[in-house]
N, C-alpha and C positions, 0 to 999 in steps of 0.2 A: 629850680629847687624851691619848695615851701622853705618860709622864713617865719620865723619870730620877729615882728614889726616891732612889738612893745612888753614890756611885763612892769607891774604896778605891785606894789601892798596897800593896802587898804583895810579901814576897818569892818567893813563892807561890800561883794562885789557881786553882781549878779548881770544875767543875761536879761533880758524882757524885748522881745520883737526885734531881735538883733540888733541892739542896741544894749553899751556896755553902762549900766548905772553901779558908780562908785562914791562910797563915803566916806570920809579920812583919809582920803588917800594921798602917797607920796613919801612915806615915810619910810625909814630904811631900817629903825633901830627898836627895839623894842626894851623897857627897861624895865624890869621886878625888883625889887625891893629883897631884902636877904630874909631868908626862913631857914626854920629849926629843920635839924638834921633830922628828927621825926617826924615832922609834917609832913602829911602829901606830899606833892611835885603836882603845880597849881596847873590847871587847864588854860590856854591860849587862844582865843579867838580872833583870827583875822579873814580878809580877803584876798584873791586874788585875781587881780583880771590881767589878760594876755589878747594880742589883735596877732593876726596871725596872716603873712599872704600867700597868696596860693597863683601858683602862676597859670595863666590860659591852656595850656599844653598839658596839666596835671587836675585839670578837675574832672570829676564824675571817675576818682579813685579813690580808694581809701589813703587814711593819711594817719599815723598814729602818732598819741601826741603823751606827755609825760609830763606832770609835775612833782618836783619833789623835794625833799628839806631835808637838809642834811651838815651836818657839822663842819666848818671851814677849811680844818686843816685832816680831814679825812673822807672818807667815803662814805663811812655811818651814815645810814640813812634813816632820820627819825618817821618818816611817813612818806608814802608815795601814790599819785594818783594819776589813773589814767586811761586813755581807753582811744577809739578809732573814731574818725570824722570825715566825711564824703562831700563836697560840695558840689554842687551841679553848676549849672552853663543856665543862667538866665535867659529865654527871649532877647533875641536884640541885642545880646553883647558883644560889645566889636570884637572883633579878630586881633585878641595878644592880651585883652586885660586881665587885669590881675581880677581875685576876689577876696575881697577881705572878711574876715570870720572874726565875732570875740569870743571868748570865754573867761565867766566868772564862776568862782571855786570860792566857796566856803573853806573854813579851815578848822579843826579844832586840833591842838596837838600840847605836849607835855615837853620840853626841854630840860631835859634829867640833870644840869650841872650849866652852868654859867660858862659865857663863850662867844662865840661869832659861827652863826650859822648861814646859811646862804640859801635861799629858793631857786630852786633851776627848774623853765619850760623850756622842752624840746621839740620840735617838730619834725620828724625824720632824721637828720643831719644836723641841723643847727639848733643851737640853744641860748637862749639869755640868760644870766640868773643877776640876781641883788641879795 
């Protein structure tokens, strides 16, 4: 079964030559400052990066993967992203190995009201979140 190896936040997170480059990362909590009940609801920027493994017997299949943000003590989902990932069989890979995948995700999103929210990636079946 594909697994969730890892999930990050970060201020920062990007893919480049499959290799996961991240800045700020490690941090769980995110803090705002209080605003007027008329004002906006201020824009958030972060990253995320996720290592993903794929076991020998499952690649050169689609594999559908999900991240999402959503309120701690419910289902609300403030944003959700997501989409399908295939990995193939290198030359030369021995017989049983795994392959590991990252992905990094930009984020920009709005948190309507003060809380504890949680990031969850999914890969088929299994999921992390912080």
């Amino acid at each position: 079964m594909a697994t969730v190896e890892y999930l990050l936040l970060a201020n920062h997170a990007e893919v480049r030559g499959g290799l996961l480059y991240v800045s700020g990362a490690g941090w769980a909590n995110l803090f705002r400052g209080s605003r007027n009940p008329d004002d906006p609801i201020p824009l958030s920027h972060f990253g995320i990066g996720a290592g993903f493994l794929i076991p020998y017997n499952e690649t050169n299949q689609l594999h559908h993967i999900v991240a999402r943000i959503a309120k701690e003590d419910g289902d609300e989902e403030l944003t959700r992203i997501q989409g399908n990932m295939e990995v193939g069989r290198p030359t030369g890979l021995a017989q049983g190995a795994e392959q590991h995948i990252v992905v990094g995700l930009s984020v920009d999103v709005q948190f309507p009201e003060e809380g504890t929210y949680r990031v969850v990636v999914q890969i088929g079946a299994d999921e992390r979140s912080v």
